[in-house]
N, C-alpha and C positions, 0 to 999 in steps of 0.2 A: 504493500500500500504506500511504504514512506519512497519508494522507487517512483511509481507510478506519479508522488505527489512533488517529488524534485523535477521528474521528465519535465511536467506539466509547465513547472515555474522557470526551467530554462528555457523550454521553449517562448513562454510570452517573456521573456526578458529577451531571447534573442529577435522576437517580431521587434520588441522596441527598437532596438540596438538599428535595425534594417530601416523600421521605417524613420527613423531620425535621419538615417546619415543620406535617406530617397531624398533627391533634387524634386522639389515639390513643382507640380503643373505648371507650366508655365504658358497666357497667349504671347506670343512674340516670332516677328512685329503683329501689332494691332493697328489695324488703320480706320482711321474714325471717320466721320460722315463727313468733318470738315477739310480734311484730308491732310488733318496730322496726324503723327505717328508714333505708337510709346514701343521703346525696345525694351527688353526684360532680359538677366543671365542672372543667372542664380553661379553666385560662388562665394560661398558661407566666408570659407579664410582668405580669399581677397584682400591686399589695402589698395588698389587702383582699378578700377575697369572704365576704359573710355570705352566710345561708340565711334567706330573711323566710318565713314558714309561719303558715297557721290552726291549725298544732296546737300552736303556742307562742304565750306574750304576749308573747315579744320575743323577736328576731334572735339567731341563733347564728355566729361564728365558725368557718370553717373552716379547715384546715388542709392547707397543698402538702407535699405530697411531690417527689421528687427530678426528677421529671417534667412538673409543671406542671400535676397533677392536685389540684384542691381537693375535700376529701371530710369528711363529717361526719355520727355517729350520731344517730337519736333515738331516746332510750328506748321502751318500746312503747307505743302508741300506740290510743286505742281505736278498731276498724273504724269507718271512715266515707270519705269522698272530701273532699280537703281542697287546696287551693288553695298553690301556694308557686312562690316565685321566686327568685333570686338576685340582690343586691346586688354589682356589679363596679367597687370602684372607684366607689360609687356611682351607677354606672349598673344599672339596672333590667332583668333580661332571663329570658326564659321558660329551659325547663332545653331547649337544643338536642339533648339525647337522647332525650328524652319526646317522642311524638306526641300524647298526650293534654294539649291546650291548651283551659284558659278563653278559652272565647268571652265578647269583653269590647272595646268600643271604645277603652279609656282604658289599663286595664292590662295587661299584660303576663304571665301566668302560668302555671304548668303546673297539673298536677292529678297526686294520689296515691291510689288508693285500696286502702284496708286491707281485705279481707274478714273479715266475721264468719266462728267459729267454726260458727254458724247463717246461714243465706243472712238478707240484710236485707232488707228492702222494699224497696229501690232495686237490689237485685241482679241481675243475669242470669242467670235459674232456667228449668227445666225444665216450662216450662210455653207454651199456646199464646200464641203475640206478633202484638202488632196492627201494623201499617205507620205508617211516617210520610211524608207526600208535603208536597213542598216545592211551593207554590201559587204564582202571581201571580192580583193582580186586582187591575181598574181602581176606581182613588178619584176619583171625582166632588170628592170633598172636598178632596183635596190636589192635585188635576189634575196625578197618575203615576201610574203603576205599580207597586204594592209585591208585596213577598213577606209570605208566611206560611206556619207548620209547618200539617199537620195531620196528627193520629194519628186513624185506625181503627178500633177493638178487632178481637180476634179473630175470626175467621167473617163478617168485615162485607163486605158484595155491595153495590155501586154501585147495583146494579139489583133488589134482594133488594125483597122487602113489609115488612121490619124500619127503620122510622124510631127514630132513638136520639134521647137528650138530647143538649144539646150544654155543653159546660165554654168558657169563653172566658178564657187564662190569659197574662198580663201579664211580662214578665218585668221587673228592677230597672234603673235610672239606669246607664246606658253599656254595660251588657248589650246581646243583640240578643236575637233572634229565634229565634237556637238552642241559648240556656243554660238554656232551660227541658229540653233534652232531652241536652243537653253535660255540664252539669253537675248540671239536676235531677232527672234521669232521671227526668222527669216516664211517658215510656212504658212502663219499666220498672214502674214503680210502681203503674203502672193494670192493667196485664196481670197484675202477680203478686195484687192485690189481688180483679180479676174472676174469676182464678183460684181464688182461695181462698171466691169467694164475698159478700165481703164490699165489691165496690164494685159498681158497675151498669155496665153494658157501653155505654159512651157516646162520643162524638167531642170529642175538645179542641183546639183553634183557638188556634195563639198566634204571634201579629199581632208586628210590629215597632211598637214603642213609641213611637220617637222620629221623629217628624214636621219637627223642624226643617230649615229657618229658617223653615218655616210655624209659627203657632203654637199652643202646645204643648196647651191645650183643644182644638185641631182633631182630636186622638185620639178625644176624645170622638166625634164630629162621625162621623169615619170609620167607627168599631166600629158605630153606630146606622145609618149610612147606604150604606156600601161593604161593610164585613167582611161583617156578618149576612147582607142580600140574597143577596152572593156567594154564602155557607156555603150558605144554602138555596135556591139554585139548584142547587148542583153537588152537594147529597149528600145524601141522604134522612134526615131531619134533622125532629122534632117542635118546630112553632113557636109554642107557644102560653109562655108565661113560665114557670109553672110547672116546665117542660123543660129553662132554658135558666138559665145560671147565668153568672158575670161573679169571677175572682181574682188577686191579683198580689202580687209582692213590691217592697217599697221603694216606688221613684216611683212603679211598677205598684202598689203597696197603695195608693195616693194615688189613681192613675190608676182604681183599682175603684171606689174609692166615688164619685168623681163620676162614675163612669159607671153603677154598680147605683144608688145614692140617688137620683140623679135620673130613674131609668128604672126605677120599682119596675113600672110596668106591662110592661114586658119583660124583666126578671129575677126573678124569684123566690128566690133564692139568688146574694148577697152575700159573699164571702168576703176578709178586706184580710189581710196577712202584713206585719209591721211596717210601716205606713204611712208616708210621707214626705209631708207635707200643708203644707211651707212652700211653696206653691206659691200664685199668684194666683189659677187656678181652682179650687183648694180653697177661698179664704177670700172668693171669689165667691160660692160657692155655700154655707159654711154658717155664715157669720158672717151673724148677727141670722136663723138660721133658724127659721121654724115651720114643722114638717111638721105634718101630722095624723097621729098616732101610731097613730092607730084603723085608718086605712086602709090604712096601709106595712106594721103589723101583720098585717094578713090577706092583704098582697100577699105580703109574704116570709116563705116557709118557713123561711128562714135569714142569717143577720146574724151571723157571727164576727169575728172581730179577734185576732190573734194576735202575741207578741211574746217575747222574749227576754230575761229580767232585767238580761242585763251589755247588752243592745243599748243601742248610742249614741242610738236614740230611742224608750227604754223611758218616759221622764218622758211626751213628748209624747204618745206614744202612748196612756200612760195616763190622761190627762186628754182625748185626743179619747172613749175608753171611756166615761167619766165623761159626756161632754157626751153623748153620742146616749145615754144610758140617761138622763140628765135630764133630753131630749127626748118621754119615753117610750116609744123603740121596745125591743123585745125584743134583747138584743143578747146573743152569747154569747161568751167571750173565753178564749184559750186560751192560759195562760201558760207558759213554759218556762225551763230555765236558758241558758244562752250567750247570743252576742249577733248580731249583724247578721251572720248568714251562710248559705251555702246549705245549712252542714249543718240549721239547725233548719227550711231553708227545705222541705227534703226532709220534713224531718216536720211540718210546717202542711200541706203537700198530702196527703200521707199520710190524715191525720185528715180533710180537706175529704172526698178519692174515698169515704169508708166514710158521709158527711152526705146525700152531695148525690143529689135524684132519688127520695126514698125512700117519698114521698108519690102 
């Protein structure tokens, strides 16, 4: 009996012992009707937790309550999807309440997103939605096996008589493969814009970027010689340049133009999104360039470049502008406020889906 009645009394001292030391419920983030936003991290032994966020210029202090709950408001906030983490003690860590994580190799983050009072262009609307199918194919060029996304549009048959263009889109430095659709709801985007009409019902392909310890021109190599073949083996897909278009952000804006510039005969449309062009196979390829301007001209329907005012590489950016317009290609450039982030990155694609195919 005195067995039975110690069992009893370790066991409920061990439920205490569990439930004390349980991180208690947490909503976080919470977004409120006026569209600010309270973050919540429970870390009991804490003595610091900021709030690092895209929707401020610098780090907020939060505040514990008696429970070991750190919590803190931000004013409202204008709809968009924005990237934040917490500072522990100056350790770096996603918000363990949120499933909604930046796909990202280096950092750490969650995501928030605010909804417009009007659905936005990157929204999830009521409208027909295309598929995204996760791919492998073999690279001759980096001898393995990669992945890639690929989205569908609506109504699209494997087997259908409808061959569509194809978009081929890049994602940034430490990114991968699925923040083109994690975080730039690149699929969203295409669906709500086909829907309204104003984009072309097309397939976009977006390839993992980063090929090392091979190196990093070998992208080039792959996209021309592995990805494409692939795509137009496996999906009904119009091959001629005109069709077929080439975009990316950051190192992917870098990664574009040395993949559309120098493949004007199998792109037609060019699109770079703050380019990152400190790169060797950039200044391989367009230091001491002469193109023939005559010819690239009448290859490409389109040639943008897009960038950010406060971006950290708005200077370069705007003098690589400067150099291919005083190359003489036609180049069109599409300036905006903020800076190196995915929210303007949502809208450089935006603008490209409504350009591209239109000819």
């Amino acid at each position: 009996m005195k067995r039975i009645f110690y069992i009893t009394l370790l066991f409920i001292f061990s439920s205490i012992i569990v439930t004390a030391q349980r991180a208690p419920s947490l909503n976080s983030p919470e977004v409120h009707k006026d569209h600010s936003v309270t973050f919540r991290y429970f870390a009991k032994n804490a003595k610091k937790v900021l709030l690092d966020t895209e929707i401020l210029s610098s780090s907020l202090e939060m505040i514990k309550d008696s429970l070991g709950v750190w919590s803190v408001t931000v004013p409202p906030v204008k709809p968009d999807i924005y990237p934040y983490s917490f500072w522990v003690d100056s350790i770096q860590v996603a918000d363990p309440n949120n499933t909604y994580i930046f796909a990202n190799e280096r950092f750490k983050r969650s995501l928030v997103e605010i909804p417009g009072d009007q659905p936005l262009v990157h929204e999830l609307q009521n409208v027909p939605h295309g598929k995204i199918s996760y791919r492998y194919y073999n690279s001759t060029t980096l001898g393995s096996t990669r992945t890639l996304l690929v989205y569908t549009p609506p109504g699209f048959d494997v087997n259908g008589s409808v061959k569509y263009p194809v978009l081929y889109l890049i994602h940034g430095g430490s990114d991968t493969e699925e923040t083109w659709t994690k975080v730039g709801k690149a699929h969203l985007i295409a669906d709500n814009l086909i829907a309204q009409g104003k984009a072309k019902p097309m397939i976009i392909v977006m390839p993992y970027g980063n090929v090392r310890p091979k190196p990093m021109p070998d992208f080039t190599k792959d996209v021309v010689n592995d990805i494409i073949p692939f795509v137009e083996s496996n999906y009904p897909v119009l091959t001629d340049s005109k069709n077929r278009a080439v975009a990316g952000f950051s190192v992917g804006g870098g990664q574009t133009l040395n993949i559309g510039l120098t493949n004007t005969d199998k792109f037609a449309y060019v699109c770079s999104y703050a380019p990152y062009t400190a790169t060797e196979e950039y200044k391989k390829n367009f230091t001491n360039w002469s193109p023939n301007p005559e010819l690239m001209n009448k290859q490409l329907k389109l040639f943008t470049i897009s960038v950010g005012t406060e971006d950290f590489l708005y200077e370069s950016v705007k003098q690589n502008i400067e150099m291919f317009k005083g190359k003489g290609l036609n180049l069109q450039s599409l300036i905006v406020p903020g800076g190196h982030t995915w929210m303007n990155c949502k809208r450089y694609l935006a603008a490209t889906l409504q350009q591209l195919f239109n000819e």
